[in-house]
Residue frames as qw, qx, qy, qz and C-alpha x, y, z in Angstrom:
[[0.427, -0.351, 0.464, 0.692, -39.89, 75.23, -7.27],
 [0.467, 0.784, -0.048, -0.405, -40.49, 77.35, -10.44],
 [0.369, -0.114, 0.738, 0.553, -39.10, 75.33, -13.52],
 [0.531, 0.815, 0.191, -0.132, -41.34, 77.55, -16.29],
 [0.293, 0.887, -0.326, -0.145, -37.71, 78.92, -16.99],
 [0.578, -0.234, 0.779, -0.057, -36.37, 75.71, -17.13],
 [0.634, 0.503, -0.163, -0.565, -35.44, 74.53, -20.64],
 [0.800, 0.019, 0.556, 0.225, -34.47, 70.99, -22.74],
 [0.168, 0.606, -0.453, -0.632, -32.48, 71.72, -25.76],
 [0.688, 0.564, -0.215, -0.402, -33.72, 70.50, -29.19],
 [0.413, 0.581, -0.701, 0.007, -29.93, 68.96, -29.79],
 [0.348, 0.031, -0.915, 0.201, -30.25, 66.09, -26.81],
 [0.538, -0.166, 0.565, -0.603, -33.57, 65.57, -26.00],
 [0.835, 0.176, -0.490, -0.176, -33.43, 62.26, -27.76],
 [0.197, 0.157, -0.821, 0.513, -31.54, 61.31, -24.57],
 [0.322, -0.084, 0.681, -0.652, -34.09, 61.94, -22.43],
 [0.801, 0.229, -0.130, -0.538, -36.52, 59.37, -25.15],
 [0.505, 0.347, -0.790, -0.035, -34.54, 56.77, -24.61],
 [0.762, -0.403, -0.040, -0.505, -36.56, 54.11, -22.85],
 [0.562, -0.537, 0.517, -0.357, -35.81, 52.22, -19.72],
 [0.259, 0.280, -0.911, -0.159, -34.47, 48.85, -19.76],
 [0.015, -0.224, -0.937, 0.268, -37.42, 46.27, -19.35],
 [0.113, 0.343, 0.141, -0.922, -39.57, 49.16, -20.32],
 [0.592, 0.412, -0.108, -0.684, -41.70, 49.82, -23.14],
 [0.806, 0.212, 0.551, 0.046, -42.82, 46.51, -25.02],
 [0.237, -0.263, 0.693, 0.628, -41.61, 45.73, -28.33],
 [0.617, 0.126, -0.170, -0.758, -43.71, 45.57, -30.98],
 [0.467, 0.089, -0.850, -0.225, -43.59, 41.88, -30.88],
 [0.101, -0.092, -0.697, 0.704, -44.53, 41.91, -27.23],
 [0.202, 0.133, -0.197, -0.950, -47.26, 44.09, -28.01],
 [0.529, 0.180, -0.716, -0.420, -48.44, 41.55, -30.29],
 [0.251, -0.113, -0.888, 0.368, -48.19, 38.82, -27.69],
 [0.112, 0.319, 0.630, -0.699, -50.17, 40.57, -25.02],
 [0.584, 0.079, -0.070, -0.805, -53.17, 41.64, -27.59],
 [0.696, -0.007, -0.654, -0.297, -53.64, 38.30, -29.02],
 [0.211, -0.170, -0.899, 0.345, -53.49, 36.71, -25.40],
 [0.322, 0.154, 0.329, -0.874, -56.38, 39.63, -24.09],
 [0.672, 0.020, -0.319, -0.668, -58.26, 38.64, -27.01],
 [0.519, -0.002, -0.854, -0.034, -57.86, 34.70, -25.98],
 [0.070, -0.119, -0.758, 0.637, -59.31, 36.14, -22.39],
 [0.426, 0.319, 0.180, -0.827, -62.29, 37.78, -23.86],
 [0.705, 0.046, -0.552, -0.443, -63.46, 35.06, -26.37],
 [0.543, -0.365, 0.557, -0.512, -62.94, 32.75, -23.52],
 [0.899, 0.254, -0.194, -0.300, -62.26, 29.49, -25.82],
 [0.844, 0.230, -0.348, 0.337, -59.24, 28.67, -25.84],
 [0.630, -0.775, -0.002, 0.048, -57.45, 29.11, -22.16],
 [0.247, 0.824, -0.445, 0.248, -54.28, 30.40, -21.52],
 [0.871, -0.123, -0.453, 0.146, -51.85, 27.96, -20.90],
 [0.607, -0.698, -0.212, 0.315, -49.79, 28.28, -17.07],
 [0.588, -0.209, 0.167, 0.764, -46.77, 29.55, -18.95],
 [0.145, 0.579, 0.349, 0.723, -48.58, 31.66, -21.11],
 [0.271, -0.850, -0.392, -0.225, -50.11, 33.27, -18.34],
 [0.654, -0.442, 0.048, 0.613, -47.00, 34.07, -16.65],
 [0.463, 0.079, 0.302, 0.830, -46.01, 35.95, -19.79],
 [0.108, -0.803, -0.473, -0.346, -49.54, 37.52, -19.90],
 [0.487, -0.764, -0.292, 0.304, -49.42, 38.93, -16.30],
 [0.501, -0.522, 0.132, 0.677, -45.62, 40.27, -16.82],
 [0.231, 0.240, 0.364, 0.870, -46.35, 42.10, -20.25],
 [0.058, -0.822, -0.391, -0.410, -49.45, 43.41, -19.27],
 [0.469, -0.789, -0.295, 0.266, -47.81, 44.68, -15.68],
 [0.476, -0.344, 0.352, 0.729, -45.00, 46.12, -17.91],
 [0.097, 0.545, 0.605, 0.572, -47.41, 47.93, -19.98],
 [0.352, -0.791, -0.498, -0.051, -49.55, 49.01, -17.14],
 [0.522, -0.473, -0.193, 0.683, -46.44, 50.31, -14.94],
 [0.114, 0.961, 0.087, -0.236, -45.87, 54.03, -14.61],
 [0.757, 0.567, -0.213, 0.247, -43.38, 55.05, -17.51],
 [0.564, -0.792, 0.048, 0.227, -39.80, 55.20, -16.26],
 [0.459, 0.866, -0.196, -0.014, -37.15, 57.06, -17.18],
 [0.851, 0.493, -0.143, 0.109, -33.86, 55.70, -18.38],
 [0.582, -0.601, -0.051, 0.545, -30.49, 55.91, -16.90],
 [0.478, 0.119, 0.191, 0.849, -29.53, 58.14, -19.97],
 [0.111, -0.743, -0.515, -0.413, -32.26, 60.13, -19.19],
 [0.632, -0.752, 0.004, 0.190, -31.62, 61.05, -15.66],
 [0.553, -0.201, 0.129, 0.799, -27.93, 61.67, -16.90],
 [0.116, 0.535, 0.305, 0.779, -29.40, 64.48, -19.66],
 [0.367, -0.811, -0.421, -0.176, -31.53, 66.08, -16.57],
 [0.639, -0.453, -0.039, 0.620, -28.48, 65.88, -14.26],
 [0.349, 0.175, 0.276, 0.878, -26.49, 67.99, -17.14],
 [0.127, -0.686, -0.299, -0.651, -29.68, 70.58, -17.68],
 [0.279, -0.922, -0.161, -0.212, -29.67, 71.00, -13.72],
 [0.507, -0.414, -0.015, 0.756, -26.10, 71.73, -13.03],
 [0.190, 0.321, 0.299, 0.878, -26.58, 74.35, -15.88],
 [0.335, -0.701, -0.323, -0.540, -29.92, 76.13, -14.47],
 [0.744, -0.632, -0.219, -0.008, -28.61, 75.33, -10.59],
 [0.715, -0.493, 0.195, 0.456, -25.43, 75.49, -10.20],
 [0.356, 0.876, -0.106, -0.308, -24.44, 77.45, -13.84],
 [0.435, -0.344, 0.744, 0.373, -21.76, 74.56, -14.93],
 [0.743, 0.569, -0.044, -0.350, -21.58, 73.49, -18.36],
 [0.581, -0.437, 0.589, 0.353, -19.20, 70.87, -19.04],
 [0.651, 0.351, 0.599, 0.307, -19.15, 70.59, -22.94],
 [0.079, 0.789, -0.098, -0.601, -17.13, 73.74, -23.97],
 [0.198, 0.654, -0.605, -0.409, -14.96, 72.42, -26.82],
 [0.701, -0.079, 0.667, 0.241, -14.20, 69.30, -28.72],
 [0.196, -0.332, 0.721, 0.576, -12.98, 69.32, -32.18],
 [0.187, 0.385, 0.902, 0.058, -15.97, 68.17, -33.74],
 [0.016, 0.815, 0.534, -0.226, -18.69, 70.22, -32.64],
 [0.180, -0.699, 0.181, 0.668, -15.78, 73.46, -33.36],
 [0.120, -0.032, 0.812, 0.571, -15.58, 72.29, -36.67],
 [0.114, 0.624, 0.767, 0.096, -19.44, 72.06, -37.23],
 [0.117, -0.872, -0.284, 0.381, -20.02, 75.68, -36.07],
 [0.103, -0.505, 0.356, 0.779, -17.24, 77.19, -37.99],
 [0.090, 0.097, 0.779, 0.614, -18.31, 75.64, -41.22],
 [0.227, 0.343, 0.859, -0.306, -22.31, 76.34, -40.74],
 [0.354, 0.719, -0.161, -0.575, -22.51, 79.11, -43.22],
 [0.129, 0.330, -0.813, -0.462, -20.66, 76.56, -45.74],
 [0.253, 0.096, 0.961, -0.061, -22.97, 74.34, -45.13],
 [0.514, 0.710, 0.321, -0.359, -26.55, 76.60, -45.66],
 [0.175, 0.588, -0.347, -0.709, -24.41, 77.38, -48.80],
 [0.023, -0.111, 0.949, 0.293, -24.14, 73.86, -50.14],
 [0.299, 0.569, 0.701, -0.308, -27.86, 73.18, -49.35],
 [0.244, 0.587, -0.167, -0.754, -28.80, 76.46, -51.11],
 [0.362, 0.410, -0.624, -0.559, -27.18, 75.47, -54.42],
 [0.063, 0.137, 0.985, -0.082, -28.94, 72.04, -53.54],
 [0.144, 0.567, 0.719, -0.376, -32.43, 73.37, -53.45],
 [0.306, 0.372, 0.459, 0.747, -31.63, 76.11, -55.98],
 [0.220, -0.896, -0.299, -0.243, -32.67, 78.78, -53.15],
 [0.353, 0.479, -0.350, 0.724, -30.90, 81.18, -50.97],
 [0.721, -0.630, -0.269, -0.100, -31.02, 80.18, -46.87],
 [0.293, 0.608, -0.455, 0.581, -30.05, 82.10, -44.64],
 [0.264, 0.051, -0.801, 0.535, -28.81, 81.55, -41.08],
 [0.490, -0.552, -0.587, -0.332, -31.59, 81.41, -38.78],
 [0.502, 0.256, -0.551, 0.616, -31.34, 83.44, -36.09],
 [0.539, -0.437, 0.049, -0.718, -34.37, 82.89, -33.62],
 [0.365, -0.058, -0.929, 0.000, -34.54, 80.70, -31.05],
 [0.667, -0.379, -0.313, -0.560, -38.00, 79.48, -29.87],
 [0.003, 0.028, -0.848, 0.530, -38.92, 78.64, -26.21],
 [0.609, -0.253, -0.151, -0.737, -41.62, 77.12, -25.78],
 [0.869, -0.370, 0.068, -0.320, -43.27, 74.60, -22.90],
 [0.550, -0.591, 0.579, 0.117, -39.66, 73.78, -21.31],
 [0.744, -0.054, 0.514, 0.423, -38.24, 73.16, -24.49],
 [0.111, 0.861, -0.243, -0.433, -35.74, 75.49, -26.79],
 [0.723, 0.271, 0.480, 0.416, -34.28, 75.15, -30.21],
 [0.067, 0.793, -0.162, -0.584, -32.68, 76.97, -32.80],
 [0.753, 0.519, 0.400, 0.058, -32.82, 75.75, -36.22],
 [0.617, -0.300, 0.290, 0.667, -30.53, 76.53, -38.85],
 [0.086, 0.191, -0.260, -0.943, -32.36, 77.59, -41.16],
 [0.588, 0.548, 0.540, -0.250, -36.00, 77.38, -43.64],
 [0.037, 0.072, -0.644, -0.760, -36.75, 77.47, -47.08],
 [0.593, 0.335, 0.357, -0.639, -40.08, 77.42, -48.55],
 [0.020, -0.112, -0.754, -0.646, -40.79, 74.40, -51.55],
 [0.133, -0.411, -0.784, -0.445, -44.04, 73.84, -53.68],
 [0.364, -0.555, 0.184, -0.725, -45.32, 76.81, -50.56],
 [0.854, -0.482, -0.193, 0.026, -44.69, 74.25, -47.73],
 [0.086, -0.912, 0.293, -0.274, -42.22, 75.51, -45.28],
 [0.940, -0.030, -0.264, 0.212, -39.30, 73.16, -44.41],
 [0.556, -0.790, 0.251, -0.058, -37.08, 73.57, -41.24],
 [0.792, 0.395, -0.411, 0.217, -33.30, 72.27, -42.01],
 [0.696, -0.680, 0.217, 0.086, -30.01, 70.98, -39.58],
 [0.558, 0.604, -0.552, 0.134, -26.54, 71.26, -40.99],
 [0.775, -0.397, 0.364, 0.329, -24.02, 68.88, -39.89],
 [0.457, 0.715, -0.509, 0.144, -20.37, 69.61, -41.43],
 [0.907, -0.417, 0.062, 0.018, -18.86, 66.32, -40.08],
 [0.516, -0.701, 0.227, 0.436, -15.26, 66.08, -39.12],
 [0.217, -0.353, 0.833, 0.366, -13.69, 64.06, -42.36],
 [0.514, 0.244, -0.608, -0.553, -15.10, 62.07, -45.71],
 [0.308, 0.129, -0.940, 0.073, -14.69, 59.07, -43.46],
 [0.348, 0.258, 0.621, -0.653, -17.19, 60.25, -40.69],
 [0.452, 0.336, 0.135, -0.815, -19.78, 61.44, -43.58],
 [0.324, 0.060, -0.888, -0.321, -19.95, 58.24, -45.22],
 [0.267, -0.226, -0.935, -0.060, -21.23, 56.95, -42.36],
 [0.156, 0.073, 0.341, -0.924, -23.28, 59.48, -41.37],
 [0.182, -0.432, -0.782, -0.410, -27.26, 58.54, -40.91],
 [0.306, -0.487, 0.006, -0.818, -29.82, 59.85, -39.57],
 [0.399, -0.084, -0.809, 0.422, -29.50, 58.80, -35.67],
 [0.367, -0.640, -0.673, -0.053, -32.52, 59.02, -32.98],
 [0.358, -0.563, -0.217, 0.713, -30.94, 61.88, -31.25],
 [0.062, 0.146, -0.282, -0.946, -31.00, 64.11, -34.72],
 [0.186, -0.556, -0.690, -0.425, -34.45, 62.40, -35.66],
 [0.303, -0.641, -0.607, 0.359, -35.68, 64.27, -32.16],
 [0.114, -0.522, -0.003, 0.845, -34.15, 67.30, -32.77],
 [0.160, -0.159, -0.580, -0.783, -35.47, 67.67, -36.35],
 [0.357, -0.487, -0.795, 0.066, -39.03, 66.68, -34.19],
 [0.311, -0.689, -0.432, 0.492, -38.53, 69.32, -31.83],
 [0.083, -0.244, 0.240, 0.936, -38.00, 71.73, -34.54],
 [0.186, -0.227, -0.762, -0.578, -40.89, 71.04, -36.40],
 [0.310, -0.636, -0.677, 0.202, -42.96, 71.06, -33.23],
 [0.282, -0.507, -0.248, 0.776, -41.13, 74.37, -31.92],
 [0.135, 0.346, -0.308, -0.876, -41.50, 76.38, -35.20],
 [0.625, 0.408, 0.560, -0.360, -44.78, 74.27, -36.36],
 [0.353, 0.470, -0.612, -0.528, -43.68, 73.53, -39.67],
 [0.945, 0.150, 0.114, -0.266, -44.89, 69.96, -41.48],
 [0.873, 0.379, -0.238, 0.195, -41.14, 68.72, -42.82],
 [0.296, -0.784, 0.508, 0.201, -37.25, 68.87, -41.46],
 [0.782, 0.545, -0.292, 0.076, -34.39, 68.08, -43.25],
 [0.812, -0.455, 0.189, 0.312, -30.89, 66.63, -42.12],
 [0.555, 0.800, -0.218, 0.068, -28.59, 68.27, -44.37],
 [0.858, -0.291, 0.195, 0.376, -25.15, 66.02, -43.68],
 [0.410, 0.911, -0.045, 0.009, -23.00, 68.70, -45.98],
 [0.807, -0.060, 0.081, 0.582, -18.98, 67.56, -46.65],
 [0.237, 0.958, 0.028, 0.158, -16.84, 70.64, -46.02],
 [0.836, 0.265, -0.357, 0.320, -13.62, 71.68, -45.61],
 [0.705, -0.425, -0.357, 0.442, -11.44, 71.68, -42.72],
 [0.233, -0.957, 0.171, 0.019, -10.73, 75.38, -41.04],
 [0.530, 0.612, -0.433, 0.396, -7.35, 76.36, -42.08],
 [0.391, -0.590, 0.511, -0.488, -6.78, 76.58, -37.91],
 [0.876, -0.206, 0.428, -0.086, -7.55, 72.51, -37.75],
 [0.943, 0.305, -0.027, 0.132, -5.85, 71.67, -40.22],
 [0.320, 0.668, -0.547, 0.390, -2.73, 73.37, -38.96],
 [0.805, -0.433, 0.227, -0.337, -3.69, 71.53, -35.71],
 [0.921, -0.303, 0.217, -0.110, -3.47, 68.83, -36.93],
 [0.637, 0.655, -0.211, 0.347, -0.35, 69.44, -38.70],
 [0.042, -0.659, 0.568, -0.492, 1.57, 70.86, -35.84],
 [0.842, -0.213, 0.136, -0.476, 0.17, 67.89, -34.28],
 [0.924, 0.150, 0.004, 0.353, 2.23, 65.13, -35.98],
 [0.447, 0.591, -0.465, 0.484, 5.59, 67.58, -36.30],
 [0.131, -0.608, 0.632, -0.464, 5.59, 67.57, -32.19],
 [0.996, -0.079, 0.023, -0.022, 5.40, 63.65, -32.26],
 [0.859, 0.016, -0.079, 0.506, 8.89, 63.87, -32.95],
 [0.191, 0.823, -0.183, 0.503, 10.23, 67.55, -31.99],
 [0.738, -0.405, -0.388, 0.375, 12.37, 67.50, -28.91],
 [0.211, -0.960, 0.181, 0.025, 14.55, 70.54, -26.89],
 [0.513, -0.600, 0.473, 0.392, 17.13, 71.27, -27.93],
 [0.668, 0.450, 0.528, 0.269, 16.66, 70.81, -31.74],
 [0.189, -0.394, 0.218, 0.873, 18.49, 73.58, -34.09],
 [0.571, 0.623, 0.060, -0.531, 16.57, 75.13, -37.25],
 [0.254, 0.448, -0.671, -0.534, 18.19, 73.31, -39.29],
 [0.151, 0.105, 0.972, -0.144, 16.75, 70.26, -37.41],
 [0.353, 0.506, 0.382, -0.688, 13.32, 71.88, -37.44],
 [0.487, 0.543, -0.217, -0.649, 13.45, 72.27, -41.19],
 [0.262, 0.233, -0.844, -0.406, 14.43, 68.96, -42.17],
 [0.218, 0.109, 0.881, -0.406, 11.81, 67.54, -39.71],
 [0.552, 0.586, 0.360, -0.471, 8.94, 69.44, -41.51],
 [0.114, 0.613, -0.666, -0.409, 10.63, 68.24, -44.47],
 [0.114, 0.257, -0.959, -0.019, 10.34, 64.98, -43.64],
 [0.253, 0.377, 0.846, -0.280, 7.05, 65.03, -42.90],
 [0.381, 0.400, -0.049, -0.832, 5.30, 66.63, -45.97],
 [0.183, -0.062, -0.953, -0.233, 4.43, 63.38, -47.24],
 [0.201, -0.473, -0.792, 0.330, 2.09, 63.44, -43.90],
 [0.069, 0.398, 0.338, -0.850, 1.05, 67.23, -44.34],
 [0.417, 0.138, -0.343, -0.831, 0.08, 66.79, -47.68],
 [0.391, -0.378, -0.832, -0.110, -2.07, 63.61, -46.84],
 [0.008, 0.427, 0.419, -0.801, -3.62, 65.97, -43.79],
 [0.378, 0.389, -0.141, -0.828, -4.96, 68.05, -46.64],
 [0.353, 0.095, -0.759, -0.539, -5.83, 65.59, -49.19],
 [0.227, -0.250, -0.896, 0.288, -7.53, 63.99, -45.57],
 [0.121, -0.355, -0.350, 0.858, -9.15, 67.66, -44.88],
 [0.279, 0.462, -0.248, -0.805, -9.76, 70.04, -47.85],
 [0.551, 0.425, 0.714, 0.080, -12.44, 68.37, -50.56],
 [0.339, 0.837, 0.186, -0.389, -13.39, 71.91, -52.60],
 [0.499, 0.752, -0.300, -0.308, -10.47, 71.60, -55.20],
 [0.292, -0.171, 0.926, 0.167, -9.85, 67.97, -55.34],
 [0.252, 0.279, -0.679, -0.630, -11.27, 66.51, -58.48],
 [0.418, -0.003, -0.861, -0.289, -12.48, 63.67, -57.19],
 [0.078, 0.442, 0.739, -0.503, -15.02, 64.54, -55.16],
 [0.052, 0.370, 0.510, 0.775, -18.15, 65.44, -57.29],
 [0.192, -0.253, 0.030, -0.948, -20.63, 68.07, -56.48],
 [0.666, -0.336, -0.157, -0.647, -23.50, 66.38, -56.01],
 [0.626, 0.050, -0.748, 0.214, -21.47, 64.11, -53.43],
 [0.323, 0.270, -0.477, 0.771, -21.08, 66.95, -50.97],
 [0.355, -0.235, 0.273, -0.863, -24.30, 66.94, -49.36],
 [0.293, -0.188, -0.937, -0.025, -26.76, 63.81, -48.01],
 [0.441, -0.269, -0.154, -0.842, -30.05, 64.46, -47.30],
 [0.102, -0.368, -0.900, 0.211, -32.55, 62.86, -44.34],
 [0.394, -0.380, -0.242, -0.801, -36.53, 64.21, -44.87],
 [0.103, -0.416, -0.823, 0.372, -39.06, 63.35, -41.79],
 [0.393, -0.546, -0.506, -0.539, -42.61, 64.57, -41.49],
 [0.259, -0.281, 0.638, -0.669, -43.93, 65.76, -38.52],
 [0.578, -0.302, -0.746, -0.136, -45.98, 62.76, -36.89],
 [0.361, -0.559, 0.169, -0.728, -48.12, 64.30, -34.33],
 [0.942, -0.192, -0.253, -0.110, -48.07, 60.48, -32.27],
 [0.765, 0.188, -0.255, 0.561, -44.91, 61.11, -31.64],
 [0.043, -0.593, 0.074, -0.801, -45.03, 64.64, -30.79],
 [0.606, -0.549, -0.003, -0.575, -47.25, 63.86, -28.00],
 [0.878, -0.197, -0.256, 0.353, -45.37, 60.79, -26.64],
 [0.486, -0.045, -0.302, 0.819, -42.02, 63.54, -26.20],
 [0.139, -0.622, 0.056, -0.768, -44.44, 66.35, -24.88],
 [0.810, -0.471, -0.172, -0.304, -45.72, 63.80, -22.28],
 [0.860, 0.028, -0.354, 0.367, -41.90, 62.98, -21.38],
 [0.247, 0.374, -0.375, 0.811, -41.10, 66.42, -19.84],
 [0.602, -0.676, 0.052, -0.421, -43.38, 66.55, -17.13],
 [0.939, -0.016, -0.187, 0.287, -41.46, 63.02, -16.15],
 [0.559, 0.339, -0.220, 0.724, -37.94, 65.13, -16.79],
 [0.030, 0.610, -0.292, 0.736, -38.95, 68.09, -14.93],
 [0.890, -0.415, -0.109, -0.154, -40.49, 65.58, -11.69],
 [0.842, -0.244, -0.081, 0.474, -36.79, 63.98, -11.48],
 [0.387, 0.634, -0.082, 0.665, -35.45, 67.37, -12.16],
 [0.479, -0.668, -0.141, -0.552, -37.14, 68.56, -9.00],
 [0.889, -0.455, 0.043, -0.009, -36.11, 65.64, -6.73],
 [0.791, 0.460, -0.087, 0.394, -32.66, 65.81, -7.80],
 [0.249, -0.947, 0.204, 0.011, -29.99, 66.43, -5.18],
 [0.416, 0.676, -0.603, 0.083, -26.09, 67.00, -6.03],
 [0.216, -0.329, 0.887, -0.241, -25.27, 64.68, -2.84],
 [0.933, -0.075, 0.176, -0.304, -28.14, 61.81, -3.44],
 [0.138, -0.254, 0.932, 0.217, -26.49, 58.37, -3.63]]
């Protein structure tokens, strides 16, 4: 089977880095098993029965070939109905529609953050069974830096927005794909598409609309609920509400490229594309 044209996207191959239960040691583990090796090679001070027990089962859980995860094997599954079978199940959700519409607001906010003009980026890079498309670059102090808007849903999400192991990968696999030394998370608070917010407006009026209602009903209903449309907006729209200051509207995650790393998720797609191979729609 030819899988050269076979790709992993940038955006969720932190799935396929998530490690196996029982899997990789901890660093404490780690720990454990050196300091027992060394107690086998100085040969003073014997390991005691229980200790050896633990010896044996970290080192054979070290030794073992790596194995991939069950969220792994789900991300593979997804990439081969798409390349096999041409399904794609992840057309829409409210989120993600939001993100995309706003992504120009976002390079804008950055911009006036960085006190440069970035524009959309609009290459994407295949290389060794793995694609990306970056949002944009900028260039500081002449080091080239690779960036990722997010325009999350609401104020409430982007509080708690951090910088989670799935975006640390993808900022990774940008830095790898387009060989740059920095990436940036750019979390960037914008407002809601006039289309969601009428969403979710029409949203609450048919909580209570029924058949058979007359315009006159109709008007006192959306009447009765502008209390709730204008809290929609005041929930939605940030750009000409006072109390949100400028330098609120954007949050910032920096990573380096770390080239230890790199090579751990280059060494994970042979793995992916192995169970990709063996992978049949009927296995149980």
């Amino acid at each position: 089977m030819d899988l050269s044209n076979v790709f992993f996207r940038s955006s969720s191959f932190g799935n396929l880095m998530c490690e196996a239960r029982g899997g990789a040691l901890t660093e404490a583990q780690t720990k454990t098993l050196s300091d027992f090796e060394e107690r086998i090679r100085e040969g003073v001070k014997p390991l005691t029965e229980p200790q050896r027990k633990i010896y044996l089962d970290l080192k054979a859980r070290r030794d073992a070939p790596p194995k991939l995860s069950d969220t792994a094997e789900s991300e593979i599954e997804k990439v081969w109905l798409l390349y096999e079978k041409g399904y794609y199940g992840e057309l829409d959700n409210k989120y993600v529609n939001k993100g995309l519409f706003n992504e120009q607001l976002g390079l804008g906010i950055v911009s006036d953050y960085v006190g440069k003009l970035i524009l959309k980026n609009e290459e994407r890079i295949y290389k060794n069974n793995l694609t990306g498309e970056a949002d944009g670059f900028f260039i500081e102090n002449g080091k080239k830096i690779v960036i990722d808007v997010k325009c999350p849903w609401d104020v409430n999400t982007y509080k708690n927005n951090k910088l989670s192991n799935i975006y640390e990968y993808q900022l990774r696999c940008y830095m790898y794909l387009y060989d740059v030394e920095e990436a940036w998370l750019c979390y960037c608070l914008t407002d809601a598409p006039d289309h969601i917010v009428s969403s979710l407006k029409k949203k609450e009026f048919y909580k209570y609309y029924h058949d058979g209602m007359t315009n006159e009903d109709v008007d006192l209903l959306d009447k009765k609920l502008e209390r709730v449309y204008k809290q929609i907006e005041t929930n939605m729209i940030y750009s000409n509400n006072p109390a949100y200051k400028k330098e609120e509207m954007v949050k910032i995650f920096k990573i380096t490229r770390d080239l230890d790393i790199e090579a751990k998720m280059l060494a994970k797609i042979p793995q992916a594309l192995e169970y990709y191979k063996n992978f049949k729609l009927n296995q149980i």
